[in-house]
N, C-alpha and C positions, 0 to 999 in steps of 0.2 A: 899718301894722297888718297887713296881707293880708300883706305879705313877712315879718314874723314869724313868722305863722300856718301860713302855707308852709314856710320853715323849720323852726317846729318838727313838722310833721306829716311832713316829709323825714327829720328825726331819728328822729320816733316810729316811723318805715319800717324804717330802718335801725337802730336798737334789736332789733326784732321780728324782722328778719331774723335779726341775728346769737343772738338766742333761740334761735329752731328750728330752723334752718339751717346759723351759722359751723361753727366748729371746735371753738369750746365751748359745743355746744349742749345743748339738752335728750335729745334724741336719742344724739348722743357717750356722754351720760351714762349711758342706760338699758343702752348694748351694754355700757361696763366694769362696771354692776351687774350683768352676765348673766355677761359675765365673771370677773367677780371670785365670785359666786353657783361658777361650775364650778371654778376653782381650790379653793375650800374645799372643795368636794365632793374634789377629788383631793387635797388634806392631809390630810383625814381619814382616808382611803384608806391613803394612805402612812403616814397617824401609828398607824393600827393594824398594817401590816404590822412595822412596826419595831418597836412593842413586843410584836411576838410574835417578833421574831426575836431582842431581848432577851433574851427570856424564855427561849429556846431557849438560847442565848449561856449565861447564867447556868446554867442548868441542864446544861451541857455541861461546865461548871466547876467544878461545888461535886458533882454526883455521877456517880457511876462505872454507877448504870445506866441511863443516857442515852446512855450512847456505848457500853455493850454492847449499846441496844438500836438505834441506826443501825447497828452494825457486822453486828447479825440480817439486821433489815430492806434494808439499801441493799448491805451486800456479803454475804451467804449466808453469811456467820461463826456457827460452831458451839461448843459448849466441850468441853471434853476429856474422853472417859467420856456423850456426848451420842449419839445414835439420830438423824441424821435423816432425814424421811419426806418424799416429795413426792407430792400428792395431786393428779389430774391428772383435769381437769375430762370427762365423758364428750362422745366426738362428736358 
């Protein structure tokens, strides 16, 4: 009876161990909840950059004053019969 007893409280050890301890512990667990927690955090992230870059996309496509208005803004692009002014900030 004692060597059972023994036995099973050897087991009971080594149960407990590999609980909070092994390789798949409770512990393992909690870091890929954190991790997994900051990946969603960074999909989100990325799943709104993307569909704003869509949206740009689309809109780059179906109208013409989208790319007249990058062509203002990003290259100094003027239109023909246009005045333009540069106002230049004081020292």
């Amino acid at each position: 009876m004692k060597l059972l007893l023994g036995f099973l409280g050897v087991t009971l050890l080594v149960l407990q161990y590999q609980l909070w301890l092994g390789d798949d512990s409770i512990h393992s667990l909690n870091s890929l909840v954190v991790e997994l927690d900051a990946q969603r955090a960074n999909n989100e992230e990325l799943q709104s950059r993307n569909e704003q870059v869509e949206i740009e996309v689309l809109d780059l496509k179906n109208g013409f004053e989208a790319v007249e208005e990058r062509a203002r803004s990003e290259l100094g692009m003027i239109e023909k019969g246009e005045t333009f002014y540069m106002i230049l900030p004081p020292k």
